[in-house]
N, C-alpha and C positions, 0 to 999 in steps of 0.2 A: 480507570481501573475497575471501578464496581459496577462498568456499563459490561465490560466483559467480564464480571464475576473472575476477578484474579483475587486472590486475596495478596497482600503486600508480604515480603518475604521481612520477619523482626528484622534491627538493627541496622536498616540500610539508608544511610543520608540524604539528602535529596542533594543532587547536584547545584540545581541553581532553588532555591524557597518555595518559587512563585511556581514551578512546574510539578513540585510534591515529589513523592519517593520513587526511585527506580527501583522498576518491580524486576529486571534484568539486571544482574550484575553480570555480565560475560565474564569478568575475570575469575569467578568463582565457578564455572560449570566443569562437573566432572562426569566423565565416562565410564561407565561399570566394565563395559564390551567397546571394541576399538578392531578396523581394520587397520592395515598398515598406512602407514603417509604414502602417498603420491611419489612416483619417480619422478623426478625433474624432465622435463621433456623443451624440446626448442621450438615444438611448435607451440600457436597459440592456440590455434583452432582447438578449444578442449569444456568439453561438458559433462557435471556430475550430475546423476539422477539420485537423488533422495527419496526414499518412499517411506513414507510416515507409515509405522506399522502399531498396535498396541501389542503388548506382549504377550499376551493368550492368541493371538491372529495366527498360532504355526502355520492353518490352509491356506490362509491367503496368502503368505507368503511362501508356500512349498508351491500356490498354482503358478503362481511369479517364476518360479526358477523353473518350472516344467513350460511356460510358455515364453514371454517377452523377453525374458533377462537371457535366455539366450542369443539374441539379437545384439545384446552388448558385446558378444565376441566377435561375431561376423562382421560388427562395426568396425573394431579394434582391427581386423585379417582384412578390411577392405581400405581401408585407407582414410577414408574420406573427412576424419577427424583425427589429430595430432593424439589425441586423448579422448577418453570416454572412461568414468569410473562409475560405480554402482555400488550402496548400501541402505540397508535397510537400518530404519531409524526409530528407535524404542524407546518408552518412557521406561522409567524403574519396574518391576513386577509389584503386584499385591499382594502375592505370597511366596514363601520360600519353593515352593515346587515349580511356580511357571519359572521362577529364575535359575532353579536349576536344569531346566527342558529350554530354558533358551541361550547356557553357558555351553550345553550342548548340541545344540543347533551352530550358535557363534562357531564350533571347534569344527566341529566339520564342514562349512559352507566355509568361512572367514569370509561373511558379507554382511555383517550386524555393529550397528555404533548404539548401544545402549547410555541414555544418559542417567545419571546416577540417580540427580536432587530434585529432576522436573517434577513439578506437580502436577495436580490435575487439570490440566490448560485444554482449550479445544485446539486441534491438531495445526494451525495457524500458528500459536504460539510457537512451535517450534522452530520458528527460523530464525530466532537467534541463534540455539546451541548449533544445528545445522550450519551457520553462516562463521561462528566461532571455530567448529571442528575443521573447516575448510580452510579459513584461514593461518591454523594453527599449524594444520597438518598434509593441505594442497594448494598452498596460497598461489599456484600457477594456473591454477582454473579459469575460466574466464566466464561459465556459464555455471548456474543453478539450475538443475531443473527439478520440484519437489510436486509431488506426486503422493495421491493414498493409497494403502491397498488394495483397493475393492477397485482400478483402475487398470486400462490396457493404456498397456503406449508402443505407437509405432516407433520402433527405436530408430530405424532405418531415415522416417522421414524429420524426426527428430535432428538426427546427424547432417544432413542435407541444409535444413533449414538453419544450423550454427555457422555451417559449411557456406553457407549464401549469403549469411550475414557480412562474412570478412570480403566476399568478394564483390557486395554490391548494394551494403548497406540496406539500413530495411526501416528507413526515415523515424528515427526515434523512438520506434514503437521497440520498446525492449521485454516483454512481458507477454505471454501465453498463456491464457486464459481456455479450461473447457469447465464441463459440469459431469456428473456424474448423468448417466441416462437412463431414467425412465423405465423397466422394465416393460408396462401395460404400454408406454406410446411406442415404445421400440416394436411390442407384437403387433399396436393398431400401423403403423407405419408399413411392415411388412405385409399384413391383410391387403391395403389400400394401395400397393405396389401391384399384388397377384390379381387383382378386382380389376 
């Protein structure tokens, strides 16, 4: 815990002595913002995209809705996954005005899971509450997909690649991995293309 600077939340037991305090209580996380549960669906083929936002980020996530997020629908109109959901995923505000500019945003997008109690954890941490609200509230998911902000995703090849998984397995490797890129290698890259 103090390698990743979490500080321990009071009053919480340790499970087993030897392993010390659980810094995660999942039974306790609450939601300030909430979209709706999941409709029950029969297929399985189905993937949520999370995208870890902080709550002052409105740009980054208005450029989200003006670019990739709408690839979540044409997913949904093409078939190729049973499901596909989408929310954006917030810690608490640090003052009363970002939370009131983001009870406002929630009301009119309804694309925002605010968690109530999180603390200052680096954006990793949140895959408990993310993995808690799914289960609580879309336990027919079969995929995670968690994602930052400041991130593109092809949603398209996304759904494909859920979509490949059921039909042809994809040898234990469960997990997608990229990095954020580079602004200076992405222009020396592009130079060294045109040369």
């Amino acid at each position: 815990m103090s390698r990743m600077r979490i500080i321990p939340k009071p009053n919480i037991q340790p499970l087993v002595p030897q392993y010390g305090t659980v810094f995660h209580d999942v039974t306790s996380i609450r939601y300030s913002l909430t979209i709706p549960s999941c409709k029950n669906s029969a297929d399985s083929r189905s993937v949520f995209i999370a995208v870890v936002s902080a709550p002052e980020n409105f740009q980054n996530r208005e450029k989200i809705r003006q670019t990739w997020k709408n690839h979540v629908n044409l997913v949904k109109r093409n078939g190729v996954l049973g499901k596909i959901e989408f929310a954006f995923v917030l810690g608490p505000a640090k003052n009363s005005s970002t939370q009131i500019s983001n009870v406002e945003e929630s009301t009119k997008y309804k694309d925002i899971i605010q968690i109530s109690d999180m603390e200052e954890f680096p954006s990793y941490m949140t895959m408990p509450e993310i993995i808690n609200w799914i289960y609580s509230r879309c336990p027919q998911i079969e995929f995670l997909f968690k994602v930052e902000d400041d991130m593109y995703v092809n949603v398209h090849k996304l759904a494909y690649y859920v979509r490949d998984f059921y039909q042809f397995g994809n040898n234990a490797n469960m997990a997608i991995y990229s990095q954020k890129v580079d602004e200076s290698i992405n222009q020396q890259n592009k130079r060294s293309m045109h040369a």
